[in-house]
Structures are given as structure tokens and as C-alpha cells.
N, C-alpha and C positions, 0 to 999 in steps of 0.2 A: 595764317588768319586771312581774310577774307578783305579786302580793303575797306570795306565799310564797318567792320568790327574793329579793324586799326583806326580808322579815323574814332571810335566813338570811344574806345577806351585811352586815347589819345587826348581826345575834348574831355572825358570826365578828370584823370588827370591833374587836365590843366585847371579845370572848374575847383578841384579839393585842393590842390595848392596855392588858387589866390582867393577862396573861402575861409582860411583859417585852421578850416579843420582838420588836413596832415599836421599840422604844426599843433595843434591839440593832442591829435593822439599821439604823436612823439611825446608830448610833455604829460599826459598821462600813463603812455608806459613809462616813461623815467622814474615817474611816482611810484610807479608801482614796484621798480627790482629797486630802487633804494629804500622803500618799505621793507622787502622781501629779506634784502640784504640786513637790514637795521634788525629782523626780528631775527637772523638766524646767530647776528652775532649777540646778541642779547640771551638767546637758551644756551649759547655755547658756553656764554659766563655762567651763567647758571648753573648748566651741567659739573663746570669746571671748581664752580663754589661748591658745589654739594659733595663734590670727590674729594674734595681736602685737596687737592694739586693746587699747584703755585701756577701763574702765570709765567715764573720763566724758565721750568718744566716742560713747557708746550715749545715744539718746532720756532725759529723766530718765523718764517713766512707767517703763520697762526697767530704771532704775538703782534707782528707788521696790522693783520688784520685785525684786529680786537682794536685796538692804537689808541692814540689816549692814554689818558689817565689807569686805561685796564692793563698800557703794558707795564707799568709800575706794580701790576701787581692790588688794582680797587675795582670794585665791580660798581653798579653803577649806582648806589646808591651809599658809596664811599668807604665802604666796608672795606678793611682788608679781608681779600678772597682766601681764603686755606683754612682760615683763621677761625 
């Protein structure tokens, strides 16, 4: 790069780090994969409810991740899952 393209993506940068706004979109994408994450363990029980399978059928890593109350075996609306 050209030094004057280094200086200026250097100054903008520094301008979005003490603006707020990197620290925004970091805390917007966090929103976003622990949405992401919250829906896909939420259809995984769902899937898992509709199969008739138990929760501790499933791999433990799978049951680690579902956690909670789901590895006992209740889906989230306290239902025993298989059942």
C-alpha cells in the first residue's frame, strides 16, 4: 500500500475504535451467533421431541450442548421429550 492509503486506513481505524462503533458491531454480531446458536438448539429439541429419542440417546458432546434442564431429558417448555 501506498503510504498515504496506510495513513488513512490507519486514521479511520483509529477514528471506529474510539467512536463506539467497533465495539457495537462486535456486540451486534455476538447477538447475532447466540441467536443463531439459541434457534438451532431449540429445532434440535424439537426434531429430537418429534423422534420419540430420549436425550440421553444422543452423543453427551449433543447433550453438553442442548444443557440445562434438556439434558435431563425436558424440552423447553418442560415437557418430558420422547414422551
Amino acid at each position: 500500500m501506498t503510504p498515504t492509503v496506510t495513513a488513512a486506513s490507519t486514521s479511520f481505524a483509529s477514528a471506529m475504535s474510539q467512536s463506539g462503533l467497533g465495539k457495537a458491531g462486535w456486540s451486534i454480531g455476538a447477538a447475532l451467533a447466540s441467536s443463531a446458536r439459541n434457534g438451532a438448539r431449540k429445532g434440535a429439541l424439537w426434531g429430537l421431541q418429534k423422534s420419540g429419542k430420549e436425550v440421553e440417546e444422543l452423543p453427551v458432546p449433543v447433550r453438553k450442548w442442548l444443557g440445562g434442564e434438556r439434558r435431563r431429558g425436558r424440552g423447553d417448555d418442560g415437557e418430558q421429550l420422547g414422551g
